[in-house]
C-alpha positions, 0 to 999 in steps of 0.5 A: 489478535489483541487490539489494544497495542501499546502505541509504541507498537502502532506503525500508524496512529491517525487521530480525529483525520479530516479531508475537505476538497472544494469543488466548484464553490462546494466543500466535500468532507470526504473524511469526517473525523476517523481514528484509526490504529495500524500495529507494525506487522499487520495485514487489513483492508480497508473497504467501503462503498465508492464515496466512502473516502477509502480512497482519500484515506489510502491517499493520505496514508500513502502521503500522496496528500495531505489532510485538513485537519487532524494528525496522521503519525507514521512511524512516530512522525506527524506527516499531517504539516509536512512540505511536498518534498518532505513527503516524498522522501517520506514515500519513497523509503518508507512505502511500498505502493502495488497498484490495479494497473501495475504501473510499469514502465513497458519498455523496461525490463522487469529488473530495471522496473523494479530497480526504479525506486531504488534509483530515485532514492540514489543507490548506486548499481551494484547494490540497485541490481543485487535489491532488485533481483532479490526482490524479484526472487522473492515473488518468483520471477527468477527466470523472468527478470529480463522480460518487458512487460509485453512479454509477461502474463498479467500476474506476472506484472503484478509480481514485478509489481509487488517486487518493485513495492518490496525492493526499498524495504517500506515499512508499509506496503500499500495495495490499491485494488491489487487483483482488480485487473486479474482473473480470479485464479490469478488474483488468488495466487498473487493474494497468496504472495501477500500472505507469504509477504506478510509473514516475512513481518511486512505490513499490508494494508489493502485497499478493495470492494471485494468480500473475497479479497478482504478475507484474507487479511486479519482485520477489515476496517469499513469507512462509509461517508468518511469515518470508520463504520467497523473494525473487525479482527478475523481469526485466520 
């Protein structure tokens, strides 16, 4: 894979990125300056130790924040200065978010959980019911689309999860630690759903501390105390 894109071919360009927090009368620099390019279509991880700031950087690409200082470019607009509810609208059309804990409304149906984006964003039932069943066909879950979450095994949740972090069409999908609550059977088979999605065109970027998880991904990025330790393509 060649590591050079041309820029215009970077979904993501985050130039010289900085986030101090103040805690107490103390400033953290929980990142220090990291440069890092994401092409449209990629598949990484991101690790590092806790501390490192892979956190803070799933944060702010996530535009669930917002850095100190330095530019952070999604799809050729600069997020970096934008107001609160700029970077929600931001978030809910162009990201896809599967967290650890699933996140799922219990009381829900599986399709009105999935639908949930798509309600945000204002789209009206007819086409909120066809997106999500879609979705919800596309990981699997065809005969599971009126069951609660209680009603579901954990890999199940995460499908319904995935399928919820697909139905708004991101242009990135985000993953946070996505099989740290499943066994490791179960977790394979849902790293396997990634790939599939991945080579429908959609990119992933995965955030975890598991070697194992991060393998199947084609590139892994390390942060270690707040800015890029190493950058590694992986032939698959």
């Amino acid at each position: 894979m060649n590591t050079h894109m041309s820029s215009n071919n970077h979904l993501i360009e985050i130039n010289n990125l900085v986030k101090v927090y103040k805690v107490g009368n103390e400033e953290v620099r929980a990142l220090d300056g990291v440069n890092l390019n994401i092409g449209k279509g990629e598949y990484l991880a991101i690790m590092g130790p806790s501390g490192s700031g892979k956190s803070t950087l799933m944060n702010l690409i996530g535009c669930l924040d917002t850095p100190t200082s330095g530019d952070f470019i999604l799809a050729g607009e600069n997020v970096a200065g934008l107001t609160d509810g700029r970077l929600a609208e931001i978030r809910n059309r162009r990201i896809g978010f599967v967290f650890q804990t699933f996140n799922l409304l219990p009381r829900a149906t599986a399709l009105h959980n999935v639908e949930l984006p798509l309600i945000y964003a204002g789209v009206r039932a007819s086409v909120r019911h066809r997106r999500a069943k879609e979705a919800l066909s596309a990981v699997g879950l065809d005969d599971r689309m009126h069951h609660k979450p209680n009603e579901l095994s954990g890999g199940q949740r995460q499908r319904v999860a995935v399928a919820r972090a697909l139905v708004t069409d991101p242009s990135i999908i985000l993953a946070d630690e996505p099989t740290g609550n499943l066994d490791t059977k179960t977790g394979e088979e849902i790293m396997r759903l990634f790939e599939q999605i991945h080579e429908q065109g959609n990119t992933i970027v995965l955030v975890t501390h598991e070697e194992d998880i991060a393998r199947h991904t084609g590139r892994i990025v390390r942060l270690r105390d707040g800015l890029v330790e190493s950058d590694e393509q992986r032939e698959k």
